[in-house]
Residue frames relative to the residue before (quaternion, step in Angstrom):
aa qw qx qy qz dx dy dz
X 1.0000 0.0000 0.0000 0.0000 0.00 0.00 0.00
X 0.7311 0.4224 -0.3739 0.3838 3.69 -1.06 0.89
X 0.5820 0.6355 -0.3545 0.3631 3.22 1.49 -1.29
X 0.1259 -0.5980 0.6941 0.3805 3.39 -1.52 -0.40
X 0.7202 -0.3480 0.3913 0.4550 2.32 -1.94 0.30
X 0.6426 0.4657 -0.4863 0.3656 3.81 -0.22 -1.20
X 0.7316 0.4782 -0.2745 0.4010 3.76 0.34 -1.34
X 0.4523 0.6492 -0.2941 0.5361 3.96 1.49 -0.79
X 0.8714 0.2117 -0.0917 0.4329 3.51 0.37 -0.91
X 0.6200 0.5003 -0.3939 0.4584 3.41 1.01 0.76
X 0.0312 0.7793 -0.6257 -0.0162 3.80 0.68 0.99
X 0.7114 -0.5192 0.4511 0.1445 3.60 -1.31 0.13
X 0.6270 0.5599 -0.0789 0.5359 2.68 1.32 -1.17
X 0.7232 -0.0652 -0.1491 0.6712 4.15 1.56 0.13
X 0.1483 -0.8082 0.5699 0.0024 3.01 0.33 2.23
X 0.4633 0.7631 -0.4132 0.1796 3.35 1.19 -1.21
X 0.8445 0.4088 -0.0964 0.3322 3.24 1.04 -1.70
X 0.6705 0.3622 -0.1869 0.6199 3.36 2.09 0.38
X 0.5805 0.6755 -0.3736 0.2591 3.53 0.97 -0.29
X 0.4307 -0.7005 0.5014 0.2692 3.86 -0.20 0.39
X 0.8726 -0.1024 0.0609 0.4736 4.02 0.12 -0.70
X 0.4545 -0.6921 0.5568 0.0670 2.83 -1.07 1.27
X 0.0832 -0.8370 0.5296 0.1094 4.28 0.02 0.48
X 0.3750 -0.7595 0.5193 0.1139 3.54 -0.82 0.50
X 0.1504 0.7901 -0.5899 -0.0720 3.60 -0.77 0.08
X 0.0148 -0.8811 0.4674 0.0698 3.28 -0.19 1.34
X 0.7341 0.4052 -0.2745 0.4707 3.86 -1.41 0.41
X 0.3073 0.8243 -0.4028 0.2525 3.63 1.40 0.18
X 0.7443 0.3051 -0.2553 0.5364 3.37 1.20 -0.36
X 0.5403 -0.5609 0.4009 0.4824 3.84 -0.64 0.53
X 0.6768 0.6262 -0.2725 0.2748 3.29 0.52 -1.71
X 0.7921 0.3449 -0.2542 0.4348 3.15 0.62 -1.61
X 0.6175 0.4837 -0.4484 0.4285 3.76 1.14 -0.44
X 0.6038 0.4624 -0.4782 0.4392 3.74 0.52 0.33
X 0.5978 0.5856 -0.3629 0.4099 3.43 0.91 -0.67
X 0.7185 0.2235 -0.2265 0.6184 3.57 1.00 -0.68
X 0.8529 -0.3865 0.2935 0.1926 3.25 0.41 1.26
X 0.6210 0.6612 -0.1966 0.3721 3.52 1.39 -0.32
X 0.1308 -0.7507 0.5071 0.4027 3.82 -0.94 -0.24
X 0.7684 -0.3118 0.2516 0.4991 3.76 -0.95 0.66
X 0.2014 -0.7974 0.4998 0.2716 3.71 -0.55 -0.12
X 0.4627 -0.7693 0.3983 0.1884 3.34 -0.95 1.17
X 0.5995 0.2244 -0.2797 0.7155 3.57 1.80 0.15
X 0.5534 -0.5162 0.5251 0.3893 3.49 -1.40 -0.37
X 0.3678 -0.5873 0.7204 0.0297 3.74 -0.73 1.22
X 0.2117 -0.6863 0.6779 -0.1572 2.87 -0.72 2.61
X 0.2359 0.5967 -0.7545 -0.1381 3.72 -1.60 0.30
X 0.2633 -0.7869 0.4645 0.3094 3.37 -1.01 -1.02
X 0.4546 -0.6804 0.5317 0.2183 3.33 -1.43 0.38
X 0.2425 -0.6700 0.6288 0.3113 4.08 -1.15 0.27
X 0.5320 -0.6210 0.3937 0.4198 3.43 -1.20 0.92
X 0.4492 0.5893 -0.5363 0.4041 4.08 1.25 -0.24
X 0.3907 0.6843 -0.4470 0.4234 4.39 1.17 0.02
X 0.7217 0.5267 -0.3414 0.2918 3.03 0.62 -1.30
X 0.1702 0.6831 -0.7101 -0.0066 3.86 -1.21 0.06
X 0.4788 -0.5258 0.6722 0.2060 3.34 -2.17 0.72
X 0.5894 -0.3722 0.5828 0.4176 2.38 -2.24 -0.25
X 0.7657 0.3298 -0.3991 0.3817 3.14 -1.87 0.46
X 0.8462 0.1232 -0.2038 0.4766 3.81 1.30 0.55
X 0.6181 -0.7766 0.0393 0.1157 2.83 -0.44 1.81
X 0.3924 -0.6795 0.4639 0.4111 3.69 -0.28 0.56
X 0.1893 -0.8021 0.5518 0.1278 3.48 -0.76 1.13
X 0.2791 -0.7899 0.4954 0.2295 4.27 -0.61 0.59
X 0.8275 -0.4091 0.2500 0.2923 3.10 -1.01 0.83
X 0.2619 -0.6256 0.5869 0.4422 4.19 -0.30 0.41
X 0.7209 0.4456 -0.2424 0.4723 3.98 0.46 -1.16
X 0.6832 0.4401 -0.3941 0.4293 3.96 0.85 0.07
X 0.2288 -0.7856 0.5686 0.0848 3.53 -1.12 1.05
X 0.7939 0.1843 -0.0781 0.5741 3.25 1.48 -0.29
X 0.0580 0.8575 -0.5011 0.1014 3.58 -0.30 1.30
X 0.3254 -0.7921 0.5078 -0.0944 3.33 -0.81 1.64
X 0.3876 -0.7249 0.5602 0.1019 3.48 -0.77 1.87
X 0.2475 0.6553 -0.7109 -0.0628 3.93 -0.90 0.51
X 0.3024 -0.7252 0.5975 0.1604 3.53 -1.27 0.99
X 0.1432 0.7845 -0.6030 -0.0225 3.30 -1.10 0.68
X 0.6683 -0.4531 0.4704 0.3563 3.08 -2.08 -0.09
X 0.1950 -0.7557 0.5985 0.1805 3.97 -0.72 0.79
X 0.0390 0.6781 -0.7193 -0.1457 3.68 -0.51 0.07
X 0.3079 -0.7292 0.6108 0.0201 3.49 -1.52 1.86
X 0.3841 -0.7301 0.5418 0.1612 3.34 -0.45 1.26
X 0.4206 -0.7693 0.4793 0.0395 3.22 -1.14 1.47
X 0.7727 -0.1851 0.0938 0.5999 3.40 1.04 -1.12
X 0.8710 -0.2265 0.1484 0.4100 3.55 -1.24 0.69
X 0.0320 0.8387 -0.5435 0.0138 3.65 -0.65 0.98
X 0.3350 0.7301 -0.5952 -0.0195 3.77 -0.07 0.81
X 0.8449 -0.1858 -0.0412 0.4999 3.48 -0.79 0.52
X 0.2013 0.7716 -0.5713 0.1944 3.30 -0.21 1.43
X 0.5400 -0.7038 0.4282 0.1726 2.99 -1.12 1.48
X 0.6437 -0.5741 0.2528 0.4383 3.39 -1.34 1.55
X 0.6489 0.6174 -0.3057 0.3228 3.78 0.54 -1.23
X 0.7750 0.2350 -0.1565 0.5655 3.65 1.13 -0.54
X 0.4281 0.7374 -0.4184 0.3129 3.68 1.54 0.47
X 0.4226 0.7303 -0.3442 0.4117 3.49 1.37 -0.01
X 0.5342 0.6402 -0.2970 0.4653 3.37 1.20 -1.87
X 0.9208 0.2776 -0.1941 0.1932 3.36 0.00 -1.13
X 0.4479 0.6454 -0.4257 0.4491 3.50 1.76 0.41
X 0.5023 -0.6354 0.5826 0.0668 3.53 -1.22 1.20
X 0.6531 -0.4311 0.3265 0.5302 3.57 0.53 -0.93
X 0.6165 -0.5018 0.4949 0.3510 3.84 -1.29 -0.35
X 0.0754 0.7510 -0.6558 -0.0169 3.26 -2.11 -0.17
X 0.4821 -0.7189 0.4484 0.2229 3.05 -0.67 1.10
X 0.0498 0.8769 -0.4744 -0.0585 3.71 -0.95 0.84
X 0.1275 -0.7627 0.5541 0.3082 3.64 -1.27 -0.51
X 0.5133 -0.6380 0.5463 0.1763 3.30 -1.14 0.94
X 0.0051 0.7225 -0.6844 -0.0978 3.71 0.92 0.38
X 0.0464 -0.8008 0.5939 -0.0622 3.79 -1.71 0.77
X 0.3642 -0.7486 0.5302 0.1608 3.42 -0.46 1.61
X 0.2516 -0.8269 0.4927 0.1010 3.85 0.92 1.35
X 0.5862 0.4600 -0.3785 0.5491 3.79 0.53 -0.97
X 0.8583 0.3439 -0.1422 0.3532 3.50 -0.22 -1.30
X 0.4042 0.6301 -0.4372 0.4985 3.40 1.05 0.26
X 0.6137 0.6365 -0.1965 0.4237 3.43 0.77 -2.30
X 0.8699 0.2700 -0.1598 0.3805 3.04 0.52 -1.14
X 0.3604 0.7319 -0.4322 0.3843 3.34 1.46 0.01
X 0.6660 0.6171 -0.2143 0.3602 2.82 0.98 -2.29
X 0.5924 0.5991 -0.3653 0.3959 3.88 1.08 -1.76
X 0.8058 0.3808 -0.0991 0.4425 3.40 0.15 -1.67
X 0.3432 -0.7449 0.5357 0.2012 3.82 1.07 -0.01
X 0.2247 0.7469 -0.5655 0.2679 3.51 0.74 1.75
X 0.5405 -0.3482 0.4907 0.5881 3.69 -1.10 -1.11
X 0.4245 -0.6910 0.5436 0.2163 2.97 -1.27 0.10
X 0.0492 0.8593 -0.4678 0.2010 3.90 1.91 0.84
X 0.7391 0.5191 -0.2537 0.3463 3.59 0.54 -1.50
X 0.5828 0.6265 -0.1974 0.4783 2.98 1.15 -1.82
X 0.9414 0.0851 -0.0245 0.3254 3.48 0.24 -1.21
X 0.6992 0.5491 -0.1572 0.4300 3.50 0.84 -0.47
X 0.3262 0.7002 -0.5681 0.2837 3.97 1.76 -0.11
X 0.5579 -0.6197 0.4490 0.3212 3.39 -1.38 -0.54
X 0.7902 -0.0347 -0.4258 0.4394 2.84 -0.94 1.34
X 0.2650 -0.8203 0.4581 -0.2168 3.28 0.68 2.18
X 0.8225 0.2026 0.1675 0.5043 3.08 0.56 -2.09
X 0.1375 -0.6994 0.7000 0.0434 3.98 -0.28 1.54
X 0.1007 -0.8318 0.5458 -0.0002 2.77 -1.05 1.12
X 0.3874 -0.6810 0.5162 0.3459 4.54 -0.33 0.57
X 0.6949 -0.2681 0.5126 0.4271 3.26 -1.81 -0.50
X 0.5135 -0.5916 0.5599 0.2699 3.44 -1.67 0.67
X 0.3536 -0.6626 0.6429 0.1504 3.43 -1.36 1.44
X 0.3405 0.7312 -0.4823 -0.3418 3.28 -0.92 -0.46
X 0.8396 -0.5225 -0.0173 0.1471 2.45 -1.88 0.66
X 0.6249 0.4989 -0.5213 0.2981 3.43 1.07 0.74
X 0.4871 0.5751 -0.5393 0.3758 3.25 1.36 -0.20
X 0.8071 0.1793 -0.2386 0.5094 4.48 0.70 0.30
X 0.3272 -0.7531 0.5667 0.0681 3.35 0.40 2.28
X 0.8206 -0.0247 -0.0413 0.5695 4.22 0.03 -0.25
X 0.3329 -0.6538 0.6769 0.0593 3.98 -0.91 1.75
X 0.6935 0.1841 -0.5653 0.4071 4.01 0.28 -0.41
X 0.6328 0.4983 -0.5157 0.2919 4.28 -0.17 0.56
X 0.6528 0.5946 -0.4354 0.1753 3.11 0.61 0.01
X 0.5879 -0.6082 0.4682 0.2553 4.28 -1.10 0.06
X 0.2315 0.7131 -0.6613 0.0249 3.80 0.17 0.70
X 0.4706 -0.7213 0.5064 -0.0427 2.78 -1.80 0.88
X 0.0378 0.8479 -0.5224 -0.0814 4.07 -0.54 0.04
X 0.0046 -0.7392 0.6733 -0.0174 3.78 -0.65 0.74
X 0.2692 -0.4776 0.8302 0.1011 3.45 -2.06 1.03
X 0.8903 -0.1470 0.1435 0.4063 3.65 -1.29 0.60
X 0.6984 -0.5222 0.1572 0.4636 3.41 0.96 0.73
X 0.4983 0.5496 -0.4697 0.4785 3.50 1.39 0.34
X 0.5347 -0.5237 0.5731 0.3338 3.76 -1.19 1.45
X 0.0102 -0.6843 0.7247 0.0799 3.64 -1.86 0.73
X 0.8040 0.0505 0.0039 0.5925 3.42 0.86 -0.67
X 0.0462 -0.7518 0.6551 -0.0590 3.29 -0.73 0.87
X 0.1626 0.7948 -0.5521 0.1925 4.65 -0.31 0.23
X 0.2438 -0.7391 0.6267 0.0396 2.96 -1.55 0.31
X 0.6303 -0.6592 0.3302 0.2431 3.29 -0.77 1.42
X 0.3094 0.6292 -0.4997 0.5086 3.91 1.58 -1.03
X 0.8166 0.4083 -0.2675 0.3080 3.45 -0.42 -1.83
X 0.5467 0.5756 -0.5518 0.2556 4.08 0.30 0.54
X 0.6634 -0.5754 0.3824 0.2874 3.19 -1.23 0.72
X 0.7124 0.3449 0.1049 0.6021 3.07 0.89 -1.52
X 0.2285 -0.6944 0.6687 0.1356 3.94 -0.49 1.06
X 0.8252 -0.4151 0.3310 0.1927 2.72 -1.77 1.11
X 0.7471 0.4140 -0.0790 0.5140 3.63 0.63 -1.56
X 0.5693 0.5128 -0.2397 0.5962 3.49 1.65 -0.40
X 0.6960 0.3837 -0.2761 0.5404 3.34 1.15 0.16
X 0.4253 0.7205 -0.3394 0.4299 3.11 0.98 -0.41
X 0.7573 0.4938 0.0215 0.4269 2.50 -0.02 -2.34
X 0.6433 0.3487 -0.3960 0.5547 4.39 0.61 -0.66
X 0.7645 0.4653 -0.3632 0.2591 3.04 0.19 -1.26
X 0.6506 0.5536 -0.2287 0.4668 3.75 1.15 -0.81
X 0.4991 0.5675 -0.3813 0.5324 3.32 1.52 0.05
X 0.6959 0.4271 -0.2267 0.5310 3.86 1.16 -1.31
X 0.8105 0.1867 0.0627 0.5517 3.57 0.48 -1.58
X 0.1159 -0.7373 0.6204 0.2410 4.01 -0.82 0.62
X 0.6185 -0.6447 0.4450 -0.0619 3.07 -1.31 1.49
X 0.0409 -0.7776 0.6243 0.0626 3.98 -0.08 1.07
X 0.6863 -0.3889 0.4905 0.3703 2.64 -1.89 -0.34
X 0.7481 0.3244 -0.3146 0.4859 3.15 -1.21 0.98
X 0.5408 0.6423 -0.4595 0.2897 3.87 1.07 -0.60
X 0.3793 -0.6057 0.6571 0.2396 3.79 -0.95 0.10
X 0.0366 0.6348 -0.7642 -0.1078 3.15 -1.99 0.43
X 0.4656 -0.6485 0.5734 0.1841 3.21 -0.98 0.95
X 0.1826 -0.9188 0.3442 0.0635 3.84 -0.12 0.33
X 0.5469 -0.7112 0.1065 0.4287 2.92 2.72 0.45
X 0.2971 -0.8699 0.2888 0.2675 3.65 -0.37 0.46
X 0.5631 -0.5060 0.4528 0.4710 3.83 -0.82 0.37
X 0.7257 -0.3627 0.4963 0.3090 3.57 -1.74 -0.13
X 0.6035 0.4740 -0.3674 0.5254 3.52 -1.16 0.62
X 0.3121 0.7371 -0.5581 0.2186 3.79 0.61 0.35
X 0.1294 0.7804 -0.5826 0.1868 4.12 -0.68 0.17
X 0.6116 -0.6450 0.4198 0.1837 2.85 -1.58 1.18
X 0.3139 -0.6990 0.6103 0.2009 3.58 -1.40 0.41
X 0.2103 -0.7363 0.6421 0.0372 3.16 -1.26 0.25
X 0.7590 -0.4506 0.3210 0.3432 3.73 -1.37 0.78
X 0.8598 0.0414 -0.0063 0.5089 3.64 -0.66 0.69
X 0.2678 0.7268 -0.4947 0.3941 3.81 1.45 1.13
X 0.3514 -0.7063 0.5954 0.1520 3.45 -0.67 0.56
X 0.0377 -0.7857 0.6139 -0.0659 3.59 -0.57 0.99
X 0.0928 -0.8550 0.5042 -0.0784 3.18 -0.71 1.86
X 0.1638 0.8497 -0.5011 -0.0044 4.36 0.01 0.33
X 0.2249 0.7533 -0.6101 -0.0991 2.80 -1.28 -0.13
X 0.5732 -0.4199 0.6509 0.2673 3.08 -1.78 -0.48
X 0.7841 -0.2148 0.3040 0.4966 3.70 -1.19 1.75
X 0.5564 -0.5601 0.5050 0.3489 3.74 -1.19 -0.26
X 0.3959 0.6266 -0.5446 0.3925 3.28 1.08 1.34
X 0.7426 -0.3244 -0.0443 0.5842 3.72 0.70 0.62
X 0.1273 -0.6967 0.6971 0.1113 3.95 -1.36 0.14
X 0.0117 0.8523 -0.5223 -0.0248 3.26 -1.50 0.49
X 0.4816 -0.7669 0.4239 -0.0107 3.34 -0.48 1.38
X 0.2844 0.6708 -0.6597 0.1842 3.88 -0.80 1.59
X 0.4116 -0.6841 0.5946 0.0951 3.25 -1.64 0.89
X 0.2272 -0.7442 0.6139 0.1325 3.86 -0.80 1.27
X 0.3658 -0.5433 0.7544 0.0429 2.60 -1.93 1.92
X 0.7475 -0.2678 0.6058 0.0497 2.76 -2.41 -0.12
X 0.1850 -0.6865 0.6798 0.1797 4.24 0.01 0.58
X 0.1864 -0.6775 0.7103 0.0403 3.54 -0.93 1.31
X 0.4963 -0.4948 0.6928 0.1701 3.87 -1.06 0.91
């Protein structure tokens, strides 16, 4: 009694299919920002994602018509539970709902060249299905997100393997900026950045991740048909 309907049909548990904004945090890991050439950042390095990014398993991550190279980065999602405007790191916990395993799918060519010409980086990152996305964790079934092991296979060969310890930028430290710039709903996502071992995909690659042997999830890149 009280609920609406609208409020009735929005469990937590499939933000994907109600959440407004997907947040980025890029270069979060030392490693992987040297690999592309980077130094650590000294703030967190916002982009973003539309929730039309999102895809499941059992439909296919489609690549870019304008992308010749496309790059898998797995990360930890943390699914915002309730309202976040500026909230201080110490009480930034309160407002996380649970987790979710993601990829940063990445129009690599078209980034590069973003970067050349000093554009956004929209093309590069934000096409549809951008962002694979697992089942919803929540958040007691993972009592501490910086310990956990996510993982990334291409046809069963390991690409990325990392640990959460290794972020630049703590969870609640993310929170907490980002709710200072952007206020956070329920359902929103944060991306939470990806370990080392990034690498390119190709047509009909099998893309395996997960998370410790607390769940994994499995999609196969098409081609963008016109």
């Amino acid at each position: 009694l009280g609920l609406t309907p609208m409020a009735a049909a929005k469990p937590l548990s499939r933000f994907w299919e109600w959440g407004k904004t997907i947040v980025c945090v890029g270069r979060n890991y030392g490693e992987h920002a040297r690999e592309m050439g980077s130094a650590p950042p000294r703030q967190p390095l916002l982009f973003l994602k539309p929730a039309s990014a999102y895809v499941r398993q059992g439909s296919p991550v489609l690549r870019p018509y304008y992308c010749a190279t496309l790059h898998h980065e797995v990360e930890l999602g943390v699914v915002v539970g309730r309202r976040a405007r500026a909230v201080a790191p110490h009480a930034a916990m309160e407002h996380v709902g649970g987790y979710a395993l993601c990829v940063d799918v990445t129009a690599r060519d078209t980034q590069d060249e973003c970067k050349e010409k000093g554009l956004p980086w929209t093309l590069a990152k934000a096409f549809d299905t951008s962002c694979p996305v697992s089942d919803f964790v929540p958040k007691e079934r993972i009592p501490d997100p910086h310990k956990l092991k996510i993982w990334l296979k291409v046809n069963g060969e390991l690409r990325q393997e990392g640990d959460t310890s290794s972020m630049i930028f703590s969870i609640p430290y993310l929170i907490s900026y980002i709710s200072e710039i952007i206020t956070l709903e329920e359902g929103d996502l944060i991306l939470t950045g990806t370990p080392k071992g990034v690498g390119a995909l190709e047509v009909n690659d099998e893309i395996e991740a997960g998370i410790d042997d607390i769940l994994s999830m499995r999609f196969t890149v098409y081609k963008h048909q016109l």
